[in-house]
DRENGU-355183 format. One line per 5 residues: number of its first residue (from 0); their letters; for each residue x, z, y of C-alpha. Coordinates in steps of 0.25 Angstrom, whole numbers. Last residue first. Example, Ala and Ser with C-alpha at 12.3 -4.5 7.8 and 13.67 -1.06 7.14 Angstrom:
<sites>
1> sa> 55 29 -4 ~ 49 31 -18
</sites>
This chain:
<sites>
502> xxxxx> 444 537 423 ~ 445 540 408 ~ 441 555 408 ~ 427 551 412 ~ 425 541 401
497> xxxxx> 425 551 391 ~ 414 560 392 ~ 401 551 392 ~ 407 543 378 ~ 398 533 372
492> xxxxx> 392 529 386 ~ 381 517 386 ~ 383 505 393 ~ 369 499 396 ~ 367 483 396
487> xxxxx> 360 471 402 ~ 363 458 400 ~ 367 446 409 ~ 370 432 398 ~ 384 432 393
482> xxxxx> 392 421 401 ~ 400 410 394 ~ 410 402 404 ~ 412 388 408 ~ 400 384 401
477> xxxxx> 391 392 393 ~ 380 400 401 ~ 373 412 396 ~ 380 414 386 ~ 374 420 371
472> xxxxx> 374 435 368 ~ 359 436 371 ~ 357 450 369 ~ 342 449 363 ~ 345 455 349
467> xxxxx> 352 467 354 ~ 340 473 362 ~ 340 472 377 ~ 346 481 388 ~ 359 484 378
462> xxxxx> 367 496 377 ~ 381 496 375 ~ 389 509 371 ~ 400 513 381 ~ 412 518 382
457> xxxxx> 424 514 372 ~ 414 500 373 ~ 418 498 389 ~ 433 504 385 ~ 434 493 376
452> xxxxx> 428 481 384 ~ 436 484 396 ~ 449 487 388 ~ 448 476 377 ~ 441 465 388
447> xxxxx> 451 466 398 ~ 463 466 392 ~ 459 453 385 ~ 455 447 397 ~ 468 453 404
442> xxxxx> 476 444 395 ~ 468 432 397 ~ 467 433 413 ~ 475 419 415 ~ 466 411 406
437> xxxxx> 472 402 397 ~ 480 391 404 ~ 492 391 398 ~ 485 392 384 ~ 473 398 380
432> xxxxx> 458 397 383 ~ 450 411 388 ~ 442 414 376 ~ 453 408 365 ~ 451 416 352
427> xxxxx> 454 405 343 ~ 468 410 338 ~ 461 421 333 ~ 466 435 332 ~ 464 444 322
422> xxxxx> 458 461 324 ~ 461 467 310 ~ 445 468 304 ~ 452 469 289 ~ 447 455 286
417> xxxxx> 450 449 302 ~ 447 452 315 ~ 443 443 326 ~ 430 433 323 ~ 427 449 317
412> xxxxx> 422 452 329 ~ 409 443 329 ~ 401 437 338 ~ 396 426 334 ~ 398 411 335
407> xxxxx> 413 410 330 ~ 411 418 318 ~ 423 417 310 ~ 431 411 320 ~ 442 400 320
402> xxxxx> 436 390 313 ~ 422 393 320 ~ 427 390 332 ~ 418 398 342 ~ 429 403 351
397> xxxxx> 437 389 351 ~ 423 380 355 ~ 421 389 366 ~ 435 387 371 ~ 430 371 373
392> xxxxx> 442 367 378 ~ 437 356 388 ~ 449 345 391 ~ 448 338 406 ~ 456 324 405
387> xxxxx> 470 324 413 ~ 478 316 404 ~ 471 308 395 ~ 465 315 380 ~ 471 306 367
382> xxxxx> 460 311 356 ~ 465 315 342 ~ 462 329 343 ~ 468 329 356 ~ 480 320 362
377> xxxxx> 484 321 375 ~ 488 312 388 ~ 492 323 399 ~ 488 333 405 ~ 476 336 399
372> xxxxx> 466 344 406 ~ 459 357 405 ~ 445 363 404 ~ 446 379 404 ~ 436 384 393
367> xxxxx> 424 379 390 ~ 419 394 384 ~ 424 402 393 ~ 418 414 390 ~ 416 412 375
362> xxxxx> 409 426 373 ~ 412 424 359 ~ 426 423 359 ~ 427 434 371 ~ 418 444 360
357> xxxxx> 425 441 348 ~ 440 444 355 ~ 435 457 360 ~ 428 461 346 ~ 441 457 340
352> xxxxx> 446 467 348 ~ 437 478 347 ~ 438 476 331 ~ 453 475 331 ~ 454 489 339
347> xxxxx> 468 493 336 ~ 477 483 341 ~ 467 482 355 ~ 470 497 358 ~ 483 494 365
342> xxxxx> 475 486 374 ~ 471 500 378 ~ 458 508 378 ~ 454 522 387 ~ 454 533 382
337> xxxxx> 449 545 376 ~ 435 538 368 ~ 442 533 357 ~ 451 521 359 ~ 453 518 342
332> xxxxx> 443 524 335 ~ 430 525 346 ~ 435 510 351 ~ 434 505 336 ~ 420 511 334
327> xxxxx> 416 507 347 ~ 421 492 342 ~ 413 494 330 ~ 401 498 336 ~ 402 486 346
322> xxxxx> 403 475 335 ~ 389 483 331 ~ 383 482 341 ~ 383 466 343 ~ 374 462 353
317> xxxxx> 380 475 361 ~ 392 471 360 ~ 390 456 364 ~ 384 459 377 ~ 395 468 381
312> xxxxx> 405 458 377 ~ 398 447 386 ~ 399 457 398 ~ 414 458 394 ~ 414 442 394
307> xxxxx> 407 442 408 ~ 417 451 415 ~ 428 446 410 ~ 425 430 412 ~ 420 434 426
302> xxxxx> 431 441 431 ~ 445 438 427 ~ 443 422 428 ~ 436 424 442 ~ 448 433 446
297> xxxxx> 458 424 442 ~ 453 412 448 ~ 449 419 463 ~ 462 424 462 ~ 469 409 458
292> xxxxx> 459 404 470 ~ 464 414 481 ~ 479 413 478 ~ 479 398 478 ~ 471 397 489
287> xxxxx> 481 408 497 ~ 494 399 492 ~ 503 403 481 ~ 503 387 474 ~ 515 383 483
282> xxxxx> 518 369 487 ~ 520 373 502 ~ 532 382 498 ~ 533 393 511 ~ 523 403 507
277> xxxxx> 528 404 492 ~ 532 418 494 ~ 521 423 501 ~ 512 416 492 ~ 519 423 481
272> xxxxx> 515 436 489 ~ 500 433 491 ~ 500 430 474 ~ 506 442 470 ~ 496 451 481
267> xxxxx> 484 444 473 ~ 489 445 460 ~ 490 459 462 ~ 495 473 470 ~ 507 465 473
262> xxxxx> 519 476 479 ~ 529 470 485 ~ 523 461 493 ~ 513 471 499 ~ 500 463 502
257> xxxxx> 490 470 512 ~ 484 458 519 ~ 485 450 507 ~ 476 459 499 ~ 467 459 508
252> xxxxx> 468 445 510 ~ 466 442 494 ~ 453 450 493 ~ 446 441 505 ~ 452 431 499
247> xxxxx> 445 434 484 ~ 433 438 491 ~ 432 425 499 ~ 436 416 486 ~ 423 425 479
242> xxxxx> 415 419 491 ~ 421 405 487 ~ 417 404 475 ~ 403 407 477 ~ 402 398 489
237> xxxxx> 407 387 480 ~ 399 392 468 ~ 384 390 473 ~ 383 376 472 ~ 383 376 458
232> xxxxx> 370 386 459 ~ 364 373 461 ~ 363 362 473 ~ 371 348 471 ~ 379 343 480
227> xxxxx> 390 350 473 ~ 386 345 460 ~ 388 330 462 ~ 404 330 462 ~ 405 343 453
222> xxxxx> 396 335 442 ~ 404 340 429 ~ 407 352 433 ~ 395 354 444 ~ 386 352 429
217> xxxxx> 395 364 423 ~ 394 372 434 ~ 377 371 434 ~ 375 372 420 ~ 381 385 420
212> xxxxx> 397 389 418 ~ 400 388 432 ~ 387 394 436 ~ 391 407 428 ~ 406 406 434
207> xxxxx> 402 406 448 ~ 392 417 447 ~ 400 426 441 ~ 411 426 449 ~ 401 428 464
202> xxxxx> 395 440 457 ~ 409 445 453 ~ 411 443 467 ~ 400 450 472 ~ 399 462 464
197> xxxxx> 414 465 469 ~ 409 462 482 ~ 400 475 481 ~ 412 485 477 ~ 404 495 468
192> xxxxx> 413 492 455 ~ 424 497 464 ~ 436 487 469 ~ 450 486 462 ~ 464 484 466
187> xxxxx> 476 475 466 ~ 473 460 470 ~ 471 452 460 ~ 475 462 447 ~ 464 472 452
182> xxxxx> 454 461 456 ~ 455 456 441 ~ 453 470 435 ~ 444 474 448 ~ 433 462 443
177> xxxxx> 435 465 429 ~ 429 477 431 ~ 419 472 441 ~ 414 463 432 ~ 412 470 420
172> xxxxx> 401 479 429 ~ 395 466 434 ~ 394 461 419 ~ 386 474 412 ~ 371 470 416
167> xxxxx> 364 482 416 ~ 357 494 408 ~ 357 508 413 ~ 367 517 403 ~ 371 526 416
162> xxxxx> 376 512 424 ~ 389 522 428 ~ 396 521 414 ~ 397 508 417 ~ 405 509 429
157> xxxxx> 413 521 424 ~ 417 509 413 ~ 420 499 423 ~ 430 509 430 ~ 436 514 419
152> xxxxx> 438 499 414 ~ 444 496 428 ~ 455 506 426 ~ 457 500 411 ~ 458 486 418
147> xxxxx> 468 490 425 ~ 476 499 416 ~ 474 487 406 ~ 481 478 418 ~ 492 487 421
142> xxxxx> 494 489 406 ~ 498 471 403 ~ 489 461 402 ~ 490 457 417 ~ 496 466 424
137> xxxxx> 500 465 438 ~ 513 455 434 ~ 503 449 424 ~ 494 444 436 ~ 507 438 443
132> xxxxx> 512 431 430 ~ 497 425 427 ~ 494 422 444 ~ 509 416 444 ~ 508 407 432
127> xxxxx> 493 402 435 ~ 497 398 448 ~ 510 390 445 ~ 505 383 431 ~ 492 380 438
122> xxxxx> 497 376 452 ~ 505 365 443 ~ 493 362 435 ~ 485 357 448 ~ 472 358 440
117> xxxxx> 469 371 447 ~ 455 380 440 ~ 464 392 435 ~ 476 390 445 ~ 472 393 459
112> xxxxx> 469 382 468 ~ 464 368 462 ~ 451 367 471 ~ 445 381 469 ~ 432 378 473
107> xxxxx> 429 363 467 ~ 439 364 455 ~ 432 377 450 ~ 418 367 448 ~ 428 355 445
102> xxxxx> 432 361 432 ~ 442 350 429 ~ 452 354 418 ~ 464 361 421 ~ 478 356 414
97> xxxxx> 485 361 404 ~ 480 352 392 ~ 492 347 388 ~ 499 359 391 ~ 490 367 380
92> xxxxx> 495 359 368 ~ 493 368 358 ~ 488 379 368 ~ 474 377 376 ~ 473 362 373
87> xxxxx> 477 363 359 ~ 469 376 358 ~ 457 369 360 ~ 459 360 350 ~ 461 371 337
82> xxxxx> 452 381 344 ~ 439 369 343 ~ 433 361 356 ~ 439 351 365 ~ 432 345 376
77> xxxxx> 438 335 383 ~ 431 333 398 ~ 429 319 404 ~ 424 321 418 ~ 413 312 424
72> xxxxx> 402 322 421 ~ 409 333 411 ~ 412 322 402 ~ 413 325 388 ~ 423 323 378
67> xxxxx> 425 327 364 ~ 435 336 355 ~ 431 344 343 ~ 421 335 338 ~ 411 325 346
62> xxxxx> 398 331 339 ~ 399 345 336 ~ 409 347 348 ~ 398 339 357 ~ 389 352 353
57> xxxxx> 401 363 356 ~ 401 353 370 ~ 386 358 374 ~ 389 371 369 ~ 397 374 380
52> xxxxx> 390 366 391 ~ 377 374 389 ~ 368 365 401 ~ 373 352 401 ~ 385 345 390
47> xxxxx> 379 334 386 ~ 371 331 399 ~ 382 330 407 ~ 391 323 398 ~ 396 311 409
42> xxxxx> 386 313 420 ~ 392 301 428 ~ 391 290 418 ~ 385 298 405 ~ 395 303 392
37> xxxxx> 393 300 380 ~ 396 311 372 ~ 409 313 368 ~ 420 308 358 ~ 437 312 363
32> xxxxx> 444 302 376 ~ 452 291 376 ~ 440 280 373 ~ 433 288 386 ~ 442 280 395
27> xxxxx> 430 270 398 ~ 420 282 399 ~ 430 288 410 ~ 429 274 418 ~ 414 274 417
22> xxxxx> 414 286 424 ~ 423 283 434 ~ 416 269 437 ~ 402 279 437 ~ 410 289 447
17> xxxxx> 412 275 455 ~ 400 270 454 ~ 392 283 458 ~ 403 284 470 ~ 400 269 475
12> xxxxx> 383 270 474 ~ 383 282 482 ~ 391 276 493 ~ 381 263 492 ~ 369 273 493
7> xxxxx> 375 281 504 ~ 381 268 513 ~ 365 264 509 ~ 358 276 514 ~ 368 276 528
2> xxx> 364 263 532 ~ 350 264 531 ~ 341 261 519
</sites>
């Protein structure tokens, strides 16, 4: 053995006893913490939560009760499951719990710029406050925004209308909609469904969060120090990433180049004239990686998700027909077949709003939710939790409580109406978390999915490739997010004379 062979081995020996003194120095402050599996020096819970992570920890919920601890390798993480706990930490007592989880797979590229993955809570409060407040001044939830998305809705829906009744698969279509929506309030204009770098980039998104969710994110999350040297689709993320941070710049420049301070075309232009402002104050949060990473954030939250949960709701329809008969029934009554819909509509439509509701609660797609961290010494469910230990609201846990939901594990409208069919709201209706740190886009979610959705049904039957029994409605992966599993589908016209005076 040479010189350098033994300065390695002895190397190597140091750091495995030092992550084991670590290790052994969790287990020994274990005492303060809720019931677990045992975990293993070094792989802590690995191999009790491998492969389905989701349901996994529903199992430890059966065993351990409502709140337990696993360790995600060497990091202790606090599950807590149940509406009545998980809306503690979201609401009840929300600020003790304001603070980003560890999610070292986001933490690796983005390295604490931008707001949605930061755990600087300062740069949160700052950053957050300004892209909410800047995004509602050019509309968010209010009739700019359903003009857009009605404008985009024509365009989606000529789209379809052009596949002639041939089968495929529906997401890309979806995508590109929501993809000028979100361009549209970042920077000021759309781009044409044939535009080949908008394929690219929603090709680019969804890649990144399906192998997120998959075994192989969830493994770099508990093992980030190992995993980069390790090969795997893992590997691939980085250069992922940063080829949609290259289109983001490359989007951001232009837009810089012909700014008009006094007239913002979006968020983009909003933020480029606060960094102005701010130039001279070296502390400031408005700097160009700040910008670039809260825009990346925001269009990776307003993409994906949307797209993949109106797919999702297609599926869902035509596994249940006859939920989309009587939402064609109530569309028919209500809308007709002379205009386009409204929000205003919603108050009269109770079963196509329950059916909205019911299909995000089933669909689940972020069933983990976002991790969070205590900030200070708490007490939960009769457990003292330490500052700065990582909390896991299990949302899927909330959306399938069967005390607050008559049929938590199907789909079923009526989850959302009452004895008279009366549209009712439930307090456990939490798809996108709550709190202060609910998700930014919520309001334009909603949005979203009544007018998209409605107008898609107001003009189309659905048509399935394969019979009704074999739609697999389960997800095909179940970690970070719940993806439907690809399908192929025809949309069928109800109405061939009307669409044409809409545009």
């Amino acid at each position: 053995m040479d010189l350098t062979q033994a300065l390695t081995l002895v190397l190597t020996f140091c750091i495995s006893c030092l992550i084991l003194f670590g290790r052994l120095k969790s287990f020994w402050s274990r005492g303060k913490l809720p019931p677990g599996p045992t975990p293993l020096p070094l792989l802590g819970n690995a191999l009790d939560v491998r492969g389905d992570i989701v349901n996994r920890l529903m199992k430890l919920r059966e065993k351990y009760g409502d709140v337990f601890t696993v360790y995600l390798g060497s990091r202790p993480v606090v599950v807590v499951t149940g509406y009545k706990l998980v809306r503690e930490i979201y609401v009840d007592k929300g600020d003790d719990y304001l603070n980003r989880g560890d999610i070292p797979i986001w933490i690796a590229f983005f390295k604490d710029y931008g707001f949605m993955f930061t755990q600087n809570t300062k740069k949160w409060k700052e950053l957050r406050h300004f892209s909410l407040m800047t995004l509602r001044e050019f509309g968010f939830g209010k009739r700019s925004t359903e003009d857009r998305i009605l404008e985009e809705t024509k365009h989606l829906v000529a789209s379809l209308r052009n596949t002639k009744g041939s089968f495929f698969d529906p997401q890309q279509s979806f995508g590109k909609a929501f993809y000028n929506i979100i361009f549209s309030l970042l920077f000021g204009h759309r781009y044409d469904y044939k535009d080949r770098e908008i394929n690219t980039i929603l090709f680019y998104i969804h890649e990144t969060f399906f192998t997120v969710s998959s075994s192989w994110g969830q493994i770099y999350d508990m093992f980030p120090w190992i995993m980069s040297f390790i090969p795997g689709p893992h590997q691939k993320l980085s250069k992922v990433l940063k080829n949609i941070s290259k289109y983001i710049y490359s989007k951001v420049k232009m837009n810089w180049k012909t700014l008009d301070p006094d007239n913002p075309r979006g968020f983009v232009d909003a933020f480029l004239i606060k960094m102005e402002k701010e130039k001279m104050n070296p502390n400031s949060e408005f700097n160009l990686k700040n910008l670039l990473a809260c825009t990346v954030q925001i269009f990776f939250a307003g993409l994906e998700t949307m797209s993949n949960t109106l797919a999702y709701s297609l599926l869902l329809l035509m596994k249940y027909p006859d939920v989309l008969a009587k939402v064609h029934r109530e569309i028919d009554d209500v809308i007709g077949q002379n205009r386009l819909p409204t929000l205003q509509d919603r108050s009269h439509m109770p079963y196509t709003d329950a059916m909205i509701h019911e299909m995000q609660r089933f669909a689940d797609a972020i069933p983990m939710g976002g991790p969070r961290k205590t900030t200070k010494e708490v007490t939960l469910n009769g457990y003292t939790l330490p500052k700065d230990i990582n909390i896991c609201p299990l949302l899927t846990s909330v959306l399938k409580d069967p005390s607050c939901f008559k049929y938590p594990t199907e789909f079923n409208p009526e989850n959302f109406l009452n004895e008279k069919g009366e549209f009712q709201r439930n307090d456990a209706f939490l798809p996108l978390a709550a709190g202060k740190r609910i998700c930014l886009g919520e309001s334009l979610v909603r949005m979203e999915l009544l007018l998209v959705l409605v107008t898609i049904m107001q003009n189309f039957d659905f048509k399935s490739l394969v019979p009704i029994e074999e739609l697999d409605i389960t997800p095909h992966v179940c970690g970070l997010g719940n993806f439907c599993k690809p399908y192929r589908m025809a949309f069928i016209p109800r109405h061939l004379e009307i669409f044409s005076c809409q545009l």
